[in-house]
C-alpha positions as CSV (number, residue, x, y, z in Angstrom):
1,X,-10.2,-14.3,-34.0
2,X,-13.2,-12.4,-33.0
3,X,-14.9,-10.3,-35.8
4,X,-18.0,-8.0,-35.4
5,X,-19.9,-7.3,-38.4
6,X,-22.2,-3.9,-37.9
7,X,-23.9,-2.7,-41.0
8,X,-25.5,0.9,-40.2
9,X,-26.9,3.6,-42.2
10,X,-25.1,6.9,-42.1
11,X,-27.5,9.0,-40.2
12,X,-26.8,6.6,-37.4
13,X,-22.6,6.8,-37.7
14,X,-22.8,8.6,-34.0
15,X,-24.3,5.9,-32.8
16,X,-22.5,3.0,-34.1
17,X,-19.4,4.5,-33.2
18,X,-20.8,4.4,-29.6
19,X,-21.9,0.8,-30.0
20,X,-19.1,-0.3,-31.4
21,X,-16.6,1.0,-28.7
22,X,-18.8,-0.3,-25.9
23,X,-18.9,-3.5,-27.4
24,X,-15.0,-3.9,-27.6
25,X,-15.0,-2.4,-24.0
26,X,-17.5,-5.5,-23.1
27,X,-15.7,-8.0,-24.5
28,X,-12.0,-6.6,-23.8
29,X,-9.2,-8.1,-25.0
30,X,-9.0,-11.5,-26.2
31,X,-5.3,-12.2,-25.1
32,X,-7.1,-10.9,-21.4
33,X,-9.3,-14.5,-21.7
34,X,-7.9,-17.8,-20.7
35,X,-7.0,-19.9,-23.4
36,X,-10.1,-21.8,-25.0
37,X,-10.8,-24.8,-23.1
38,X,-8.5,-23.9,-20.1
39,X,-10.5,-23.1,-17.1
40,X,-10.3,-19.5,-14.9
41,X,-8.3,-20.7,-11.3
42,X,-10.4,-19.8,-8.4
43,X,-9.6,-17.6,-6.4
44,X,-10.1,-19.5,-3.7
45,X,-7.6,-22.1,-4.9
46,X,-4.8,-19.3,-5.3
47,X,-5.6,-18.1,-1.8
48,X,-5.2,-21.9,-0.9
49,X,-1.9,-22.4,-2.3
50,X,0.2,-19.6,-1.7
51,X,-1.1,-20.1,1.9
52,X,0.5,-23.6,2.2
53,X,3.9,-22.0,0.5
54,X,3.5,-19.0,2.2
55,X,3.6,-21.3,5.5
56,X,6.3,-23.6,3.8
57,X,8.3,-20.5,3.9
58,X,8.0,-20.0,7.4
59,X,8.7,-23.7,8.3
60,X,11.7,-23.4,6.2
61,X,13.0,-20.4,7.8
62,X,12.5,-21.5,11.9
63,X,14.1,-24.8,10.6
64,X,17.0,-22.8,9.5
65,X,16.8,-25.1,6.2
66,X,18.9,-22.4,3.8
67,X,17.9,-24.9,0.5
68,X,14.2,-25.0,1.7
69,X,13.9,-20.8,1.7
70,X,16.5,-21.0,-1.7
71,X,13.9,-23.3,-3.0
72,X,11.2,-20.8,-2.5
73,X,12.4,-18.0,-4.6
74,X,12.2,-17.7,-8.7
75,X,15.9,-16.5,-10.2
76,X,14.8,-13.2,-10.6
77,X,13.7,-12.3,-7.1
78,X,15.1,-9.0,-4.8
79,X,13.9,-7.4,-1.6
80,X,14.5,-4.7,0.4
81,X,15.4,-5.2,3.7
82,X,15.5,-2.4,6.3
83,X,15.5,0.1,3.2
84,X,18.5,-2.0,1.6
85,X,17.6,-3.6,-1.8
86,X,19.5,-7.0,-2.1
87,X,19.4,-9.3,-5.0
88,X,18.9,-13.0,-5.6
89,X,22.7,-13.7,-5.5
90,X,23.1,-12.1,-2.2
91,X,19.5,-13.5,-0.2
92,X,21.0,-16.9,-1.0
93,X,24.9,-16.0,-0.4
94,X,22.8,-15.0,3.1
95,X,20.9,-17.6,3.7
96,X,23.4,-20.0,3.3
97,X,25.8,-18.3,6.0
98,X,22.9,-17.1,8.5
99,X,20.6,-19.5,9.1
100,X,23.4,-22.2,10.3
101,X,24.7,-19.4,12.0
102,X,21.6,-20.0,14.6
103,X,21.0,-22.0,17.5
104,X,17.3,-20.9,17.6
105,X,15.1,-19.1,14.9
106,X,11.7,-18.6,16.9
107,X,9.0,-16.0,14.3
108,X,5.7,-15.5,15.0
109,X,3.1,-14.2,12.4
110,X,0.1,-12.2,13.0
111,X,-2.1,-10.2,11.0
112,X,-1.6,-12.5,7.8
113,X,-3.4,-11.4,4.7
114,X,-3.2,-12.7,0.8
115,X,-4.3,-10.8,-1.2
116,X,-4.6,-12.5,-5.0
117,X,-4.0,-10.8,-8.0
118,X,-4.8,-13.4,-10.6
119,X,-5.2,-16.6,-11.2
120,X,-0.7,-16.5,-11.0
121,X,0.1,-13.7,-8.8
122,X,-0.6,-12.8,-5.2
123,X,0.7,-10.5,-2.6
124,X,1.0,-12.0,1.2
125,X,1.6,-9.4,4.5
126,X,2.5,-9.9,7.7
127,X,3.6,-8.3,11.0
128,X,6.2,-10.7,12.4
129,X,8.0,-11.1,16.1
130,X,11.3,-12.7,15.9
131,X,13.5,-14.3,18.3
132,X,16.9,-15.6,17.4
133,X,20.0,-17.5,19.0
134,X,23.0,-17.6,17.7
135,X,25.5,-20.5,18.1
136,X,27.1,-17.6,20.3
137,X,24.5,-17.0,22.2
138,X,23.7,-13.9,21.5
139,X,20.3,-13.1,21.5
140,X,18.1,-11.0,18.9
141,X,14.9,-10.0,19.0
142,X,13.1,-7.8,16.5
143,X,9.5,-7.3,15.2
144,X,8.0,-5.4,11.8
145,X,6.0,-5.9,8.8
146,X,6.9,-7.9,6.0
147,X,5.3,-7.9,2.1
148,X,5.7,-11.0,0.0
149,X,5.1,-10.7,-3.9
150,X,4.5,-14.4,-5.3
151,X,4.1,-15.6,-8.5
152,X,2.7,-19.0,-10.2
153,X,5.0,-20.6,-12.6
154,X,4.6,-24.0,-14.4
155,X,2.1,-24.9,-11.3
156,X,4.6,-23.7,-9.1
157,X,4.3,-20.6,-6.0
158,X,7.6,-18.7,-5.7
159,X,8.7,-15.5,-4.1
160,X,9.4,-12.4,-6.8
161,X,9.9,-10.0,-4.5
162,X,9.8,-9.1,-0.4
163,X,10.2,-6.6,2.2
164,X,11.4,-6.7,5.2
165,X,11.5,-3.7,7.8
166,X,13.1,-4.6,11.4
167,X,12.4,-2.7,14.6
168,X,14.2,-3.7,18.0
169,X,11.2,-5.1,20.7
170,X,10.4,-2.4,23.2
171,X,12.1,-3.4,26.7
């Protein structure tokens, strides 16, 4: 526990009212800090590794491997997907039927950004182009932007939240 110990006469009350907010300004909140003797993450580091899972989700997905995508999610993610919000139960109930549904599951991402928000949180974006097979033969193409929310827990970069939008390729 921090204390700060002022002593000031009363003609300068004004003043070390003003002092004494700036200095709890300055220092903030001690539950803001990291813990003593932890050290601050980089942010270089954090843009680092949710660029490898942010490309292990991508791998995951052209490799139709349902568990691998599963595997990227926390418990508690949704998303919205062409305006439609859709929980955890229902992206893996999906997974687990589309994916094997494919013959071919071709993506290409441009414009990727990651954009950290601490040391455990980070937002990725991305305009994609998709072209899909089915096992039918049936062919789907469709391009948009998606938004990724991820989040670091117990060392580990999942998915909180996403958004898809899906627009049909001009002919």
């Amino acid at each position: 526990m921090e204390t700060i110990l002022l002593i000031v006469s009363r003609k300068s009350r004004v003043t070390s009212t003003a002092l004494v907010v700036i200095l709890l300004v300055a220092c903030g909140n001690p539950s803001d800090r990291p813990a003593e003797g932890s050290l601050a993450r980089p942010i270089s580091s954090v843009m680092a590794e949710v660029d490898a899972a942010l490309w292990a989700f991508h791998a995951a997905d052209t490799a139709k491997d349902a568990e691998a995508v599963i595997g990227l999610l926390w418990p508690d993610y949704y998303m919205f997907v062409d305006g439609a919000r859709i929980g955890y139960d229902e992206v893996v109930k999906g997974a687990r039927e589309f994916l094997p549904s494919l013959e071919l599951f071709h993506t290409d991402w441009t414009d990727v950004r990651i954009t950290p928000l601490g040391p455990d949180a980070a937002v990725t974006s991305f305009q994609f182009r998709d072209s899909i097979i089915t096992m039918t033969g049936e062919l789907i193409q469709s391009r948009g932007p998606t938004t990724f929310v991820w989040h670091r827990r117990d060392g580990e970069w999942r998915l909180v939240y996403g958004d898809a939008d899906h627009y049909a390729l001009d002919p």
